[in-house]
C-alpha positions in Angstrom: -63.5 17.8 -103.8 -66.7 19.3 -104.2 -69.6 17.5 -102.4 -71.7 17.0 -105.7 -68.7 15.6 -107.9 -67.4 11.9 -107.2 -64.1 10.4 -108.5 -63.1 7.9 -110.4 -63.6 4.3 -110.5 -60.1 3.1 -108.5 -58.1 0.0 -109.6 -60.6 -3.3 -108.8 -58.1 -4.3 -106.0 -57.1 -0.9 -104.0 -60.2 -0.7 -101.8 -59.7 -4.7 -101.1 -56.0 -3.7 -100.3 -56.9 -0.8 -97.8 -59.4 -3.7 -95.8 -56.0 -5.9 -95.9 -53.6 -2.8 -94.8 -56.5 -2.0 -92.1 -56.4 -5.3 -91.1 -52.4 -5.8 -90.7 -53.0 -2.3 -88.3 -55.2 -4.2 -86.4 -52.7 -7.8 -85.7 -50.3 -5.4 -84.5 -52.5 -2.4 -82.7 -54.8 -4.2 -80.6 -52.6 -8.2 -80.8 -49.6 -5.8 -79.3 -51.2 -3.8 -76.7 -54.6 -5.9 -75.3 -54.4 -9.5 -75.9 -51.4 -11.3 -77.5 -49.2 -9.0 -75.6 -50.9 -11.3 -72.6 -48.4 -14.1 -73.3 -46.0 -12.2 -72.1 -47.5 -12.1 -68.2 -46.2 -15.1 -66.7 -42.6 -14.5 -67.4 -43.0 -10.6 -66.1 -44.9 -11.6 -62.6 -42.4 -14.9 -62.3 -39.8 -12.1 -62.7 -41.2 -9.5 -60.8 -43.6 -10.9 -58.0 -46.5 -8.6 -59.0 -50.0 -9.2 -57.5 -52.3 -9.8 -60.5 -54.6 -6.8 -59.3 -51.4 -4.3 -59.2 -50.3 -5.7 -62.6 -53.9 -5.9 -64.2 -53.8 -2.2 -63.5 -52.3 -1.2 -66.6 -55.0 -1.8 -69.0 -57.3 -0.3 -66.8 -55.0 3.3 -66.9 -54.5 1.8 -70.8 -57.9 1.9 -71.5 -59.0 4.7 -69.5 -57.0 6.7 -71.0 -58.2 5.5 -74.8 -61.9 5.7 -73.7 -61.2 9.4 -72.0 -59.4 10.9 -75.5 -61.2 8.8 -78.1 -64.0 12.0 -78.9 -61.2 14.1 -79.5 -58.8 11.8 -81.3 -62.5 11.0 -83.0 -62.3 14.4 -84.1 -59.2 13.9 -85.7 -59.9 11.2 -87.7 -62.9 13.5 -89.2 -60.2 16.3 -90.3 -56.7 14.4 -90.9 -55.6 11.9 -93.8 -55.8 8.6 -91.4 -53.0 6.9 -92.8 -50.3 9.8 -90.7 -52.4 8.6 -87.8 -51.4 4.9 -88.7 -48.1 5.7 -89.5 -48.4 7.5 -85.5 -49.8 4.2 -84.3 -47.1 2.3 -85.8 -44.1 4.5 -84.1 -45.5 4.8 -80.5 -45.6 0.4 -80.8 -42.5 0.0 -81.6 -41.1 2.7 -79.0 -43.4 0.8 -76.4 -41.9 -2.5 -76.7 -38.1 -1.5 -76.8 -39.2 0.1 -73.5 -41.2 -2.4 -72.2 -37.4 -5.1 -72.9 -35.7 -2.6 -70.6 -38.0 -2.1 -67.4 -35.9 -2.4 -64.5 -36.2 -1.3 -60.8 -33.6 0.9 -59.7 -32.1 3.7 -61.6 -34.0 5.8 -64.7 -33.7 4.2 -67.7 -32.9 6.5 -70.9 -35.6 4.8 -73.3 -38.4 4.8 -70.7 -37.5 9.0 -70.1 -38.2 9.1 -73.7 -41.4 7.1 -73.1 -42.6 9.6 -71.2 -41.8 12.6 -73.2 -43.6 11.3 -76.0 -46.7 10.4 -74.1 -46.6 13.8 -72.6 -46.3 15.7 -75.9 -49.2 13.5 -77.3 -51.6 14.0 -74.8 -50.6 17.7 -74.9 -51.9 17.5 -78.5 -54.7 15.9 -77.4 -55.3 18.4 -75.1 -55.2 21.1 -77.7 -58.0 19.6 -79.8 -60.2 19.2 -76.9 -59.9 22.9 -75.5 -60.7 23.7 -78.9 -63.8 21.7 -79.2 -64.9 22.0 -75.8 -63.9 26.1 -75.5 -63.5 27.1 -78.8 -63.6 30.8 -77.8 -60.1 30.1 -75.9 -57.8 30.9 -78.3 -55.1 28.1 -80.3 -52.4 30.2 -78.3 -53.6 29.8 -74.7 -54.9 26.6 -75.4 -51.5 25.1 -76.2 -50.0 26.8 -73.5 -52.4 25.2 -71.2 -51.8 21.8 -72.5 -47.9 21.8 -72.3 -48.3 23.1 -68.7 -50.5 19.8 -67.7 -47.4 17.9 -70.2 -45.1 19.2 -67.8 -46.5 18.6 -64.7 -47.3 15.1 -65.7 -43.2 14.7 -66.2 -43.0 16.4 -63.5 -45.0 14.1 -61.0 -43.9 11.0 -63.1 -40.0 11.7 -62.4 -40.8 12.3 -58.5 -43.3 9.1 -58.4 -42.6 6.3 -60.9 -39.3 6.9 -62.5 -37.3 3.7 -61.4 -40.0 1.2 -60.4 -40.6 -1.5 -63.0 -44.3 -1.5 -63.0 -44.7 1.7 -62.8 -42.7 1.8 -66.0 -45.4 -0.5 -67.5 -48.0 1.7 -66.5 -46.0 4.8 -68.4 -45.5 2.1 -71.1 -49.7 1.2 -71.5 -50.2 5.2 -71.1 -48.7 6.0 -74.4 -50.1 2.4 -76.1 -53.3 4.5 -75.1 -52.2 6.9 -78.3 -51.2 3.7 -80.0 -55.1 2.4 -80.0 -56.1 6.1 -80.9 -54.3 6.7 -83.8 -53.9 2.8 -84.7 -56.7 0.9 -83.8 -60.0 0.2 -84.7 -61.4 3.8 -84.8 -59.0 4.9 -87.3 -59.1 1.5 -89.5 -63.0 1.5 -90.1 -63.8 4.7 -90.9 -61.0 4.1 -93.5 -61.9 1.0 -95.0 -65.9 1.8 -94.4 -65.2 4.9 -96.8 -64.2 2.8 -99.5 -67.4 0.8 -99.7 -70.8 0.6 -99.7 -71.6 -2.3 -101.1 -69.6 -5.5 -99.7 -68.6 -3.0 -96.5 -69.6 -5.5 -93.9 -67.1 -8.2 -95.3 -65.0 -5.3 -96.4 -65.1 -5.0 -92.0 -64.7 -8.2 -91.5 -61.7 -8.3 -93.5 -59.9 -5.2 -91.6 -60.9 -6.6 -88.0 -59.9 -10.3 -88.9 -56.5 -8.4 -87.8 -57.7 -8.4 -84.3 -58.3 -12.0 -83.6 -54.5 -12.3 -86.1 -53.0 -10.4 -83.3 -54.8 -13.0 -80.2 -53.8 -15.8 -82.7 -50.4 -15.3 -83.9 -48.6 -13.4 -81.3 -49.3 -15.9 -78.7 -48.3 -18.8 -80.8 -45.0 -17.8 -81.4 -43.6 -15.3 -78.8 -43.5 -18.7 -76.5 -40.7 -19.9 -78.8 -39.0 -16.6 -78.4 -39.3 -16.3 -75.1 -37.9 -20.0 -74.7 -34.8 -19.4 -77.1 -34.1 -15.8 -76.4 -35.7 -14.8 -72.8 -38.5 -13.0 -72.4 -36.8 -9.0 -73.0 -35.2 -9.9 -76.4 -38.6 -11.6 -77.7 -40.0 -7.9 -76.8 -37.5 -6.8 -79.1 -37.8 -8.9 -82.1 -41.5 -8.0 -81.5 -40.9 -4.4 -81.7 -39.6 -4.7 -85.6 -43.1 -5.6 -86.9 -44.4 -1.8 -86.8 -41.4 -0.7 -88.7 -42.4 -3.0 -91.5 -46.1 -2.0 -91.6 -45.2 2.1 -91.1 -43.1 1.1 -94.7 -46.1 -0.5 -96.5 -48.6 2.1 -94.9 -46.2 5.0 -96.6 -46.6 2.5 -100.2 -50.1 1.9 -100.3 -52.5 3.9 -98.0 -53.6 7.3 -99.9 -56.3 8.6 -97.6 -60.6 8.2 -97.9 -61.5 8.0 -101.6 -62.1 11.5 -101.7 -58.6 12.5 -100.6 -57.5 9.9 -103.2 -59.8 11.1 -106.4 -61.7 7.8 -106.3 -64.8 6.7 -105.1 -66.5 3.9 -102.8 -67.7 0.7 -104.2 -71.2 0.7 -105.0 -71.3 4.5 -104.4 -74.1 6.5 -106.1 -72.4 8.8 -108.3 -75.1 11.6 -107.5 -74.1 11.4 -104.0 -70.2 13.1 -104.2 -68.6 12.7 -101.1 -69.9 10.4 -98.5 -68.3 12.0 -95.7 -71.1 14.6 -96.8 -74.0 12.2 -95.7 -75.5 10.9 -92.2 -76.4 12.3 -88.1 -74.2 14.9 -87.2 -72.8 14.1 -83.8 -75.6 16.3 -82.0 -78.1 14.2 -83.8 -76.7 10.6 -82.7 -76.6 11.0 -79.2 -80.0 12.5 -78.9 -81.1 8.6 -80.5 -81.9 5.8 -78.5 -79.9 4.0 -80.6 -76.5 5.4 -79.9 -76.5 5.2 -76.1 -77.7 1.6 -76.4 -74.8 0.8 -78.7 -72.2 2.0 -76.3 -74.0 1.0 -72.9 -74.3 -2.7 -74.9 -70.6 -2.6 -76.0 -69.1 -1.5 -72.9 -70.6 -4.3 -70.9 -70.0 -6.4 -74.0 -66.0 -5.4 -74.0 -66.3 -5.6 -70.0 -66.9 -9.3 -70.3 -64.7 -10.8 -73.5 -61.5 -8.5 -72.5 -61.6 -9.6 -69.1 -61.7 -13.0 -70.4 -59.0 -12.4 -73.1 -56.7 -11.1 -70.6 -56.9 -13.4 -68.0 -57.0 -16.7 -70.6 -53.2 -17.5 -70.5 -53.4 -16.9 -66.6 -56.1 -18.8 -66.1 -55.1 -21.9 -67.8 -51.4 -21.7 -66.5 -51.7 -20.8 -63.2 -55.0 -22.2 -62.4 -55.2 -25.6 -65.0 -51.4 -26.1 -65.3 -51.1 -25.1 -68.9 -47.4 -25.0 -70.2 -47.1 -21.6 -71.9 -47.2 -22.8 -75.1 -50.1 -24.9 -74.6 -52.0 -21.8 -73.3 -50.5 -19.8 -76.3 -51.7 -22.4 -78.4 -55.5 -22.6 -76.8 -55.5 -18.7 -77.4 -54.8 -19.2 -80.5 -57.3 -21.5 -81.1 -60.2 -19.0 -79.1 -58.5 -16.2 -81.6 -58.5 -18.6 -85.0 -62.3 -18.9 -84.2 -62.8 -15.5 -83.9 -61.1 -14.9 -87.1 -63.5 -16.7 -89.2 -66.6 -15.7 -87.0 -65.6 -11.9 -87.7 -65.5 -13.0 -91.9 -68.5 -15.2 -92.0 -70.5 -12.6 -90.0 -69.5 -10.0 -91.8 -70.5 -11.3 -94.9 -73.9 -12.8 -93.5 -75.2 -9.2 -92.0 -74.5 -7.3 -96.0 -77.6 -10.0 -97.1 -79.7 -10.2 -93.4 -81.1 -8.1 -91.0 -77.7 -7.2 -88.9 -79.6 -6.6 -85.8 -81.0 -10.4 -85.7 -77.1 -11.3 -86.5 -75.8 -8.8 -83.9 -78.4 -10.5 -81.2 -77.6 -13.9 -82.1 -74.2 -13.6 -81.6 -75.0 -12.0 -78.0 -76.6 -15.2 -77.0 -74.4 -17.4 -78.0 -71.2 -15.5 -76.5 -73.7 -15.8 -73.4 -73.8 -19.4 -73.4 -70.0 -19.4 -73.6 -69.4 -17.4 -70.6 -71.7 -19.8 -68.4 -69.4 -22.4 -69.3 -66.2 -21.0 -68.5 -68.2 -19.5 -65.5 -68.6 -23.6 -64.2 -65.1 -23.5 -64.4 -64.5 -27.1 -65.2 -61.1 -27.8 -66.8 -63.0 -30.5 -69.2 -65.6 -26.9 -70.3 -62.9 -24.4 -70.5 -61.4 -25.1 -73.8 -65.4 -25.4 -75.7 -66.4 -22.5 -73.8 -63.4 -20.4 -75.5 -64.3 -21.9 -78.5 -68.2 -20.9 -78.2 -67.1 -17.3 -76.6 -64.5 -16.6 -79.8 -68.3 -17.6 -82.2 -70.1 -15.3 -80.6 -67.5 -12.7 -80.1 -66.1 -12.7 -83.3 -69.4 -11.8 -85.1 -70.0 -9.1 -82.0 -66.6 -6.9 -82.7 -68.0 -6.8 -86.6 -71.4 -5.6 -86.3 -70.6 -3.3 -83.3 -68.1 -1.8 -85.5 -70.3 -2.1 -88.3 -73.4 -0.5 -86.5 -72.1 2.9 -85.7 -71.1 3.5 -89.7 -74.8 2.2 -90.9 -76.4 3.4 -88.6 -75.2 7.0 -88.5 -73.6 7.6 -91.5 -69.9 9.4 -92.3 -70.8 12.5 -91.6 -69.3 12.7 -88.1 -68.6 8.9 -87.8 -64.8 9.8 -85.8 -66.5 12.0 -83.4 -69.5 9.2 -83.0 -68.1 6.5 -83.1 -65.0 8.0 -81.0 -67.5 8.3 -78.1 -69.0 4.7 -78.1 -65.6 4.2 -78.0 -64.9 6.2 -74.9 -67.9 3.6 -73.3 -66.5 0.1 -75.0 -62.5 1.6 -73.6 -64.0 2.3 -70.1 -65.4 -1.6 -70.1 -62.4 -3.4 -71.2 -60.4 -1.1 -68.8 -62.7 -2.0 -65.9 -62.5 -5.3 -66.7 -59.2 -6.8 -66.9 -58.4 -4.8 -63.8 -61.6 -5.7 -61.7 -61.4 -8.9 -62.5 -57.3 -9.3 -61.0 -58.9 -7.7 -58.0 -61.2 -9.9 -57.4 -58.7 -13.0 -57.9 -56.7 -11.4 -55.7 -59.8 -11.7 -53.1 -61.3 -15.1 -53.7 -58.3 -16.8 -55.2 -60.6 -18.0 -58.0 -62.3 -17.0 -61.0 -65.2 -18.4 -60.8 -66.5 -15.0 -59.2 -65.7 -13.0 -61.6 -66.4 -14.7 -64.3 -69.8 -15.2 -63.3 -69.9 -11.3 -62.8 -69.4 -11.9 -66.9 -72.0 -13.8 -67.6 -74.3 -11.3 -65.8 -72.6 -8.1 -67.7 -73.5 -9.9 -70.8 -77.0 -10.9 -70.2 -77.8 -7.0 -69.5 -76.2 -6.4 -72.5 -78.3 -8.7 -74.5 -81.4 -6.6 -73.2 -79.9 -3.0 -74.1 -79.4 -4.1 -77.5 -83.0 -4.9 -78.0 -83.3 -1.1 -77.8 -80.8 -0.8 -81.4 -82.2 0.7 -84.3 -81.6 2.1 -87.6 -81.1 5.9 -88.0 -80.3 6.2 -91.5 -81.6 4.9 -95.0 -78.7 3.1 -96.4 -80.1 1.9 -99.4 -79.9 6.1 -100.6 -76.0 5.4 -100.7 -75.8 2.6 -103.3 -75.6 2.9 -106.6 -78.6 1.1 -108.7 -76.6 -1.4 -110.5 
């Protein structure tokens, strides 16, 4: 479609229905791979005898991994019809959790060989895309050949090292959900729902990553039922049917951006064409103050709330002698909170100044954190609560603040590398904070450490600012 033309009006409900479908890839992207997968971590280290440092280590190598190919999946998103990347996401979470039911020391075990084909072939596209961005005068040819020769000697080193040895089957298994959070999570999801509006985009957000806290909520309420009836390998199982069902709808009702579809936004100005055609190129952003203070605010941000997220059901069973579904239940209270934080704010920061929201909610996740810092079992439960307020408004506007602030233009490869810095944190996190269990035999260290990340990043983002004029977007009436 020409930049200058625009399409027509869609159907009243579509771009509401894209926010939903976003918002069901969310429960199941980031609930199945960062935090209502936690629920499952007492069963494995009763069944296992892991060290929570060693175990912990797989969302550092998960996240890593997503921070360290996020520009270049970022790229992707610019230049593919997102909804084959969700309908990616959705087959690599499914494949995950059958392999994740059948980890097993001893000999190799057919589905987890699989595992790591796949995750090699990915990353060898992944590889592709970034020799061409990074030495476009390489070649497509040499390029490939390059990235298929790293693919093989990663199956190479993994069938020497790791094939055999249950957690180092997780590890394989949080590699690949890596590709899973790429071509699934919250990259993909808002720059397809925030293409479909300007006006009523920030609840339009706020709708799609409502599916977050749905995934901390849900999935930890029920899978202890599961687990109870059916042991903890065929609950992974039953688990593993929920991508199936959103890969179906995704084929039924996502058709692309509005310009791939022949529609456009909500509240788009007609002289406008094309949205995709307007905001900072990627050069641009990160010569702003503003973008590095986004991502150095949101990876000490992500730091602190994943780190809490992942350790929760730990914390209160191990340490406060939670049953496991009383600590499924308390997460999904934290998550429920969350939910309606990430609506309400959402909605308050299309009428108000989104930096004062943004800040606000900073302080009071803050205040949280010292709480559960005092660690006091009478605190623990309001702290969660105050932590999910705060938190909940944080993962909108952060999301939020790359698209307003920079525009569509380049948004995957922008907001793709704030993504690379948030990844990094919540990587760090979960797996620094294990380690440091594992040396004091408390929290109380590191979640002090916490409350300190998130104080620095409550003086970073004083340094946020606006970099386009969004009001040029929006139609007049």
């Amino acid at each position: 479609m020409d930049q200058h033309t625009v399409g027509r009006e869609a159907p009243k409900y579509y771009p509401w229905a894209v926010a939903v479908m976003g918002m069901l890839a969310l429960f199941l992207s980031n609930g199945m791979t960062a935090t209502g997968i936690t629920i499952f971590d007492p069963s494995l280290l009763d069944e296992f005898g892991w060290s929570r440092g060693d175990f912990k280590f797989r969302d550092f190598l998960n996240f890593a991994l997503t921070a360290t190919i996020s520009p270049f999946v970022g790229i992707l998103i610019d230049r593919v019809n997102p909804r084959y990347l969700l309908m990616t996401g959705c087959g690599l979470l499914t494949l995950g959790y059958v392999g994740y039911s059948m980890i097993a020391n001893g000999g190799p075990v057919p589905v987890i060989e699989a595992i790591a084909v796949v995750t090699a072939l990915g990353l060898a596209s992944v590889i592709v895309v970034a020799l061409g961005s990074l030495a476009p005068g390489l070649g497509r040819t040499a390029a490939m050949l390059i990235a298929l020769a790293l693919a093989a000697l990663g199956l190479w080193l993994y069938v020497e090292n790791w094939m055999g040895v249950a957690l180092k089957q997780v590890y394989l298994i949080h590699l690949m959900f890596s590709l899973a959070l790429s071509t699934a999570g919250s990259m993909t999801v808002i720059y397809l729902v925030s293409s479909w509006f300007v006006r009523y985009r920030g609840l339009a957000i706020g709708i799609a990553l409502v599916g977050t806290s749905l995934g901390s909520a849900v999935l930890p309420f029920v899978n202890p039922y599961l687990i109870e009836a059916f042991g903890w390998r065929q609950a992974y199982l039953y688990n593993a049917l929920m991508p199936i069902i959103l890969l179906a709808l995704i084929v039924l009702v996502i058709r692309g951006t509005p310009a791939q579809a022949g529609y456009k936004a909500v509240g788009q100005n007609e002289a406008l064409g094309d949205l995709k055609q307007h905001g900072l190129t990627f050069q641009q952003a990160i010569r702003t103050r503003t973008f590095w203070a986004i991502g150095l605010s949101g990876f000490l941000s992500y730091y602190a709330i994943f780190s809490f997220v992942q350790h929760y059901v730990l914390h209160l069973n191990k340490g406060f002698g939670f049953t496991l579904k009383e600590a499924g239940l308390q997460l999904f209270l934290f998550s429920l909170v969350a939910m309606v934080a990430k609506l309400a704010n959402g909605a308050i920061a299309d009428r108000i100044d989104r930096h004062k929201v943004f800040m606000t909610c900073l302080v009071i996740m803050f205040v949280g954190l010292v709480g559960l810092a005092s660690m006091k079992r009478e605190w623990v439960v309001i702290s969660a609560v105050v932590i999910g307020l705060g938190w909940g408004g944080l993962f909108t506007l952060y999301n939020m603040l790359a698209v307003n602030n920079f525009g569509l233009r380049e948004v995957g490869r922008i907001n793709g590398s704030i993504s690379f810095m948030e990844s990094i944190g919540v990587g760090l996190g979960s797996w620094i904070t294990g380690k440091l269990f594992d040396a004091y035999g408390s929290y109380q260290v590191p979640f002090i450490g916490l409350a300190c990340a998130l104080l620095l990043s409550i003086l970073i983002g004083t340094q946020i600012r606006g970099e386009v004029d969004e009001r040029a977007l929006a139609s007049k009436d």
